[in-house]
N, C-alpha and C positions, 0 to 999 in steps of 0.2 A: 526983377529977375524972373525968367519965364520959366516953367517947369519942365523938365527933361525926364528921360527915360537913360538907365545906362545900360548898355550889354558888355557885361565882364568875359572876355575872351580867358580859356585856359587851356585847354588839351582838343583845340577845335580853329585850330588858326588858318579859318577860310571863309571865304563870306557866300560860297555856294553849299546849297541842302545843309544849313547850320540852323538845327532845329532853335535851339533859344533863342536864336539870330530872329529867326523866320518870328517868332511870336514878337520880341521885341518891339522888329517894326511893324508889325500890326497892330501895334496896341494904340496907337491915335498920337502920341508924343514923340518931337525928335528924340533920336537917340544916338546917345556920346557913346560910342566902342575906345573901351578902355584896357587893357592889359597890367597887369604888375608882376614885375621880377622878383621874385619872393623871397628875399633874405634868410625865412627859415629855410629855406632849400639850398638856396646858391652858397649860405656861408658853409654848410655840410661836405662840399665839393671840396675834394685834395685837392684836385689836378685844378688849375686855371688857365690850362688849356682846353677845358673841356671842352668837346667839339659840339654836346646837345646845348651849350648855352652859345654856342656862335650859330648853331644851326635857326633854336628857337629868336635870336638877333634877327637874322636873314627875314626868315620869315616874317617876321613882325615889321619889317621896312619893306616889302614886298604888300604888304595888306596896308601901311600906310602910302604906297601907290597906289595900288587901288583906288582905294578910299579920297584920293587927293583927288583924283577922276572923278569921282560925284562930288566932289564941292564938300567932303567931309575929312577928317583927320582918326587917327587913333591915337587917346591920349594913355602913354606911357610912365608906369612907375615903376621906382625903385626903392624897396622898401620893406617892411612888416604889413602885412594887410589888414590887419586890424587898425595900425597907423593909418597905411593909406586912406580908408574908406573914414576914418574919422576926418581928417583933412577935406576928403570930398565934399563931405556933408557941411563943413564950410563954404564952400569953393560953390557947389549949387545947389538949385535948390530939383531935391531929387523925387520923384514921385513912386518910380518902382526899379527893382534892378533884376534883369534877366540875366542868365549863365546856362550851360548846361551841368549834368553830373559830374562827378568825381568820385569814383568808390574807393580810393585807397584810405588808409584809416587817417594820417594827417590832413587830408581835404575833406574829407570828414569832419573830423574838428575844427579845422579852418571856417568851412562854412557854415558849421552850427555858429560860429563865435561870430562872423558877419551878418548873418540872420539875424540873430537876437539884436546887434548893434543897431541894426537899420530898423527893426519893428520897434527897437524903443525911442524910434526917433519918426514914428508912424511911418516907415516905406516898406512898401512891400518888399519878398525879395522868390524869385518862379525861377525856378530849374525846373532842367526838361532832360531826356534819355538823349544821349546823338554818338557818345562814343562804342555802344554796342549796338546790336540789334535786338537782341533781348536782354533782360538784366532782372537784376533783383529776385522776383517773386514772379514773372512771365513765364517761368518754363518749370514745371514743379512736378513732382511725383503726384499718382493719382490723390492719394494719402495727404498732399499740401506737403509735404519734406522734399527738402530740397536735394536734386539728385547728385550722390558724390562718384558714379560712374560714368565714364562719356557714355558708350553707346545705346545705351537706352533716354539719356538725355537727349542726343543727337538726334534720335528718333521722333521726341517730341515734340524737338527744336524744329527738325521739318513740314511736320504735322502743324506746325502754328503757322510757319512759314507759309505754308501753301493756302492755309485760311487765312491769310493778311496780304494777299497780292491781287492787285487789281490789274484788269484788260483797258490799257491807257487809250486804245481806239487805232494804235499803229502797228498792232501788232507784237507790241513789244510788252514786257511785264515788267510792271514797277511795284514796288514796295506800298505799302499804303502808308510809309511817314511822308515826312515834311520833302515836297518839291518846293524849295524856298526860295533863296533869293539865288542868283538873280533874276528875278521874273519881270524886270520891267515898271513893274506897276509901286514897287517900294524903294527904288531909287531916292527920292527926295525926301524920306522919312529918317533919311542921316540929319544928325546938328549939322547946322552949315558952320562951317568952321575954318580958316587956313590950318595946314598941316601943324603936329605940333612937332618939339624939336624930342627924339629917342636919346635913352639915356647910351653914351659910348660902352662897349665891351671893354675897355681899359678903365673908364669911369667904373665901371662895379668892380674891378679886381682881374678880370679878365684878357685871355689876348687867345685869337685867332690856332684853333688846332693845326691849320694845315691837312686836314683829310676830306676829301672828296665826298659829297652827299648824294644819295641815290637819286633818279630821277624820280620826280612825282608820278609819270606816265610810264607805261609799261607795253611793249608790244603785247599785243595780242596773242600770237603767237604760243609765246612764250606761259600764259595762262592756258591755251587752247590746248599744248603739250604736257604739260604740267606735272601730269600724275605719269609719264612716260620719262623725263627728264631730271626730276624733284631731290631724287636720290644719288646725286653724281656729283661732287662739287667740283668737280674740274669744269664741268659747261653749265654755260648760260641761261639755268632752267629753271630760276627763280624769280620773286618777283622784285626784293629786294624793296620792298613798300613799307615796311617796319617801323623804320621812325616814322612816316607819314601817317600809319594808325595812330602810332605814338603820342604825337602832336594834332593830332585831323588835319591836317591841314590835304587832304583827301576825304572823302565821306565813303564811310562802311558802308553805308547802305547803295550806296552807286557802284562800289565792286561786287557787294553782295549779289547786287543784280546780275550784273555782268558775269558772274562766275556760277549762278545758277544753271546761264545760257549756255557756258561757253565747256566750264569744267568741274564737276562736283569735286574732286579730290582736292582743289585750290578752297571749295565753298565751306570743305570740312575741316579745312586750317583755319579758316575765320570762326566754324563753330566750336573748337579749340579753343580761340578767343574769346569766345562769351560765357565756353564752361569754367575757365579758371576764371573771370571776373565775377562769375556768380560766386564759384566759391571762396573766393576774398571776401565776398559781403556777406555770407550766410556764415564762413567759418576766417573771421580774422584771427586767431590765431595761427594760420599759416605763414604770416610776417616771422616773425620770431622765432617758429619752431617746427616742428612735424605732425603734419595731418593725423599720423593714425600716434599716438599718445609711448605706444610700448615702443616706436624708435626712438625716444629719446633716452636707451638706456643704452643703447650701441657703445661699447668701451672703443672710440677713434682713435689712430695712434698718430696722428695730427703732427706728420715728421714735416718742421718749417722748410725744411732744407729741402724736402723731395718737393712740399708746394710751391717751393722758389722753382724749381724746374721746369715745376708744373706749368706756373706762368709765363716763365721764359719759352718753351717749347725746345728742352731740352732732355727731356726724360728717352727716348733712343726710340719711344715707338712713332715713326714717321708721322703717319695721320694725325696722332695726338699733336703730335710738336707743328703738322702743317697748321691744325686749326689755330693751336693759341699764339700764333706768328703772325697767321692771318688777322685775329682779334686784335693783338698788338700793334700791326700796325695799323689795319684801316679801323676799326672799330665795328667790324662785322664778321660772323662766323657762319658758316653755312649749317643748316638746319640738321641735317645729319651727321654734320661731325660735334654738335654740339650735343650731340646724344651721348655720342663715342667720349670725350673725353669729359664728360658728366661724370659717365660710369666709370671710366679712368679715377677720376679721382676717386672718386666716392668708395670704388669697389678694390678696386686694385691698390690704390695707396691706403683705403680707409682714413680716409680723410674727410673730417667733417664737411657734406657737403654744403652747409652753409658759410664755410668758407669760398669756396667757390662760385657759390652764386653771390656774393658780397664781391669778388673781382669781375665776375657779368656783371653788377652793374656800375661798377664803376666804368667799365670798355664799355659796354657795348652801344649803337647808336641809336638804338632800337629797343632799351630798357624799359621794361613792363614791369610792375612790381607782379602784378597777378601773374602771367606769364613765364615770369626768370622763377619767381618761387614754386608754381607750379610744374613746368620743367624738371626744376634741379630734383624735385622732391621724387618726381615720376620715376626719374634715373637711378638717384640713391634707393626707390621701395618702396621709401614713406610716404608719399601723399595718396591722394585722390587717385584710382582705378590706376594705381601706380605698376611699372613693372615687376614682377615677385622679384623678392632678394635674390634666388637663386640665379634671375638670367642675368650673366654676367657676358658683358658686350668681351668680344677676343678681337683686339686692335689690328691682329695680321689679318682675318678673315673679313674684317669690314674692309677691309683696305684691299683687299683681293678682290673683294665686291664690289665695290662702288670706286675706287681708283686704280682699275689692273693696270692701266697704262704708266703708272705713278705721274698722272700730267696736276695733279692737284700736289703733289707730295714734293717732287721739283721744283715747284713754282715756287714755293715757300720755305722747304727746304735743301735748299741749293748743295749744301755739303755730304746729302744722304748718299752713303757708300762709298765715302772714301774716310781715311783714317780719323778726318776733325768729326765726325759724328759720331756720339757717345752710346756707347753701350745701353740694353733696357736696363731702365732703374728698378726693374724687378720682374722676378721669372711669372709668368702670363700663368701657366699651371701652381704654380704656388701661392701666389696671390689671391687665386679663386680659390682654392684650398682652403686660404687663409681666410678669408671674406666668407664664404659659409658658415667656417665655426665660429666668427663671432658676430655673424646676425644668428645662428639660432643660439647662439647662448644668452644672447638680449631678449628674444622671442622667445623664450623656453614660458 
C-alpha cells in the first residue's frame, strides 16, 4: 500500500484559493480529498428538511465533478469522526492530514480529538487560516488584548491589510495568501481514483428543503452600489453570498479583494466577519450566554405565546412580520430587518434573546455561530461594542425608512391593512418604557 496524503474538506467546499488544499498538494504525496457528515451535528438538526444539509449534499457532488475531471474522487462519510478517521487508518496507510481551521468551540474539540488520534498513530495532522482573513491573535490591541470594539479593530484590521497586499504585475492587488489551486501545475497531485459512491440525503435521515440557493456569483454592480442600496430590503442590493462564506465554497480572500477595489462598506461587512470570529476565540463564552456578565441578570418575561407570533410573523408590526415570513419561508432575512426584529424581540417583547437567535439558527441558510451570537447580542445590548440598551429600534420609523413604499411589507405580507391583519402585540411607547426600567434595574 502506497502512502497518501488526505485533505479533510469542512467549511471550505472549493478547490480554488483552499489554503489546506493548496499545501496539501504540495507536499509531494497523492492526496485523497475526503469529507464526513458529522452525526454529532446532523443528529442535533429538528427539521430533516433542512436546507444547509441539501445545500452542503449539492456542493459536495459538485466537487466530486470536479474532481472526476482530474482522474480523482472525493471520498465520503457518514458518521462520528472520531469513527471515521479510526476506520481510515485501516483502510490506508496515511502519512499526514491537511484541513483548514474551525473556531467554533465543537470543531474545536473535534479536532483536538482527531489530532491526538492521528499522532498516536505517528501522522501528522497541519491546519491552516482560509475561512477568515485575519483570526485569532492577527489583529490585537497595542497591549496584546484582544479588541472587543469594532472600530478601532477595523482600523487595525486595515492597517494589516494594506501591509499584506502585494502589486501582482497587472495592476490589480492581491492578498499575499494562498493563489492555489487551480494553478495548473498540481493537477495530478490528486489519488487517481474512480469516483466514489456519496452517501444519499434520505440514507442519513434527510429529504430535500425545496428552497432555492443563492447564487455563488454576484453582479458587480450590485457590490459596486452597495453602501447606496444595502439598507432597503425591497431591492436587489445585497449580496446574498452568506451560505457561501458559510460553507467556502467561495474564498474570502478573492472578495476581500474585489471589494477593497470595488466598495469599502461591502469590505466592512466582511470585517464584521472576522471581528465576531475573533471574539468567539478569544471569548467562547459567547456560545451560551452574554458578552458583558451584568446582562445576565435582565428579569425576561419570556411570553411563549407573543414568541409564537413572533415566529410566525404575526405580531401586527409589518416589517417585523415581513421579515420572519421572509425567514420562514426562503431561509434568508435581509440584513436590516434582522436588526429590527432582533430588537423586536429582545426589547419590545423582552424576550430572551437567546431565544431568538436559537430560531436564527435553526432558519437561516447562512448560519454563523460567531455571527447569529454576535448579531443577536449587538441588538439585545449585551455583547461586544453592542447597541446601548436605551436605543430601542421603532418598527413604524424603520419602515418609514427603508420600506416607504411598503413594496418589501406587501411582498410578504399580503393581508396588511385589511381586517385579517392582527393588531400590534404591544403599544411601541410602552414597551420601551418598559424595556428601560428593567435593563437599568438589572444594570443598577
Amino acid at each position: 500500500m502506497s502512502k497518501i496524503n488526505i485533505f479533510w474538506f469542512r467549511r471550505d467546499l472549493r478547490l480554488e484559493d483552499n489554503a489546506g488544499l493548496y499545501h496539501a498538494l504540495k507536499s509531494g504525496l497523492p492526496v485523497l480529498p475526503i469529507f464526513i457528515f458529522d452525526k454529532n451535528i446532523l443528529d442535533k438538526l429538528e427539521d430533516k428538511a433542512d436546507a444547509r444539509v441539501e445545500f452542503i449534499h449539492q456542493e459536495i457532488a459538485r466537487l466530486s465533478d470536479e474532481l472526476e475531471k482530474l482522474g480523482s474522487g472525493i471520498l465520503v462519510k457518514y458518521g462520528v469522526p472520531h469513527d471515521v478517521w479510526t476506520e481510515l487508518l485501516q483502510e490506508y496507510e496515511i502519512d499526514a492530514v491537511f484541513t483548514n481551521h474551525d473556531y467554533e468551540p465543537y470543531a474545536r474539540e473535534r479536532d483536538g480529538e482527531i489530532r491526538k488520534l492521528l499522532k498516536d498513530n505517528g501522522i501528522a495532522f497541519h491546519s491552516f487560516k482560509d475561512q477568515v482573513i485575519f483570526e485569532k491573535d492577527e489583529v490585537l490591541k497595542d497591549d496584546g488584548e484582544p479588541y472587543v470594539v469594532f472600530t478601532p479593530y477595523k482600523r487595525k484590521w486595515l492597517e494589516k491589510l494594506d501591509s499584506e497586499m502585494v502589486d501582482d504585475g497587472s495592476g490589480g492587488m492581491l492578498s499575499f495568501y494562498f493563489q492555489s489551486y487551480p494553478t495548473g501545475k498540481y493537477h495530478d497531485h490528486f489519488l487517481k481514483t474512480k469516483p466514489f459512491e456519496i452517501p444519499t440525503l434520505a440514507g442519513m435521515g434527510f429529504e430535500p428543503a425545496g428552497i432555492p440557493f443563492p447564487a455563488r456569483e454576484v453582479k458587480q454592480g450590485i457590490i459596486k452600489h452597495y453602501d447606496e442600496t444595502r439598507n432597503f430590503p425591497a431591492v436587489d442590493g445585497t449580496s446574498r453570498l452568506g451560505i457561501h462564506y458559510r460553507f467556502g465554497t467561495i474564498s474570502i480572500r478573492k472578495k476581500a479583494r474585489k471589494a477593497a477595489i470595488l466598495n469599502k462598506t461591502y469590505l466592512n461587512e466582511l470585517i464584521w466577519r472576522d471581528f465576531y470570529a475573533m471574539i468567539l476565540w478569544h471569548f467562547p463564552h459567547v456560545v451560551d450566554g452574554p458578552f458583558r456578565p451584568q446582562y445576565a441578570d435582565i428579569e425576561w418575561r419570556n411570553n411563549e405565546q407573543e414568541f409564537k407570533k413572533w415566529c410566525e410573523g404575526k405580531t401586527g408590526y409589518p416589517i417585523v412580520d415581513a421579515g420572519m415570513r421572509e425567514l420562514n419561508e426562503t431561509g434568508y432575512m435581509h440584513n436590516r430587518v434582522r436588526m429590527i426584529v432582533a430588537s423586536f424581540l429582545s426589547k419590545h417583547l423582552l424576550i430572551n434573546w437567546q431565544w431568538g437567535e436559537a430560531y436564527f439558527a435553526k432558519k437561516l441558510l447562512d448560519f454563523d455561530l460567531a455571527s447569529n451570537s454576535g448579531g443577536w447580542q449587538w441588538a439585545a445590548g449585551c455583547g461586544t461594542d453592542a447597541a446601548p440598551y436605551f436605543r430601542i429600534f421603532n418598527p413604524a420609523s424603520q419602515q418609514e425608512k427603508f420600506d416607504k413604499d411598503l413594496n418589501y411589507v406587501k411582498k410578504w405580507v399580503p393581508e396588511f391593512g385589511t381586517k385579517d391583519y392582527p393588531e400590534p402585540i404591544v403599544d411601541h411607547k410602552m414597551a420601551r418604557e418598559r424595556c428601560l426600567e428593567v435593563y437599568k434595574k438589572a444594570l443598577k
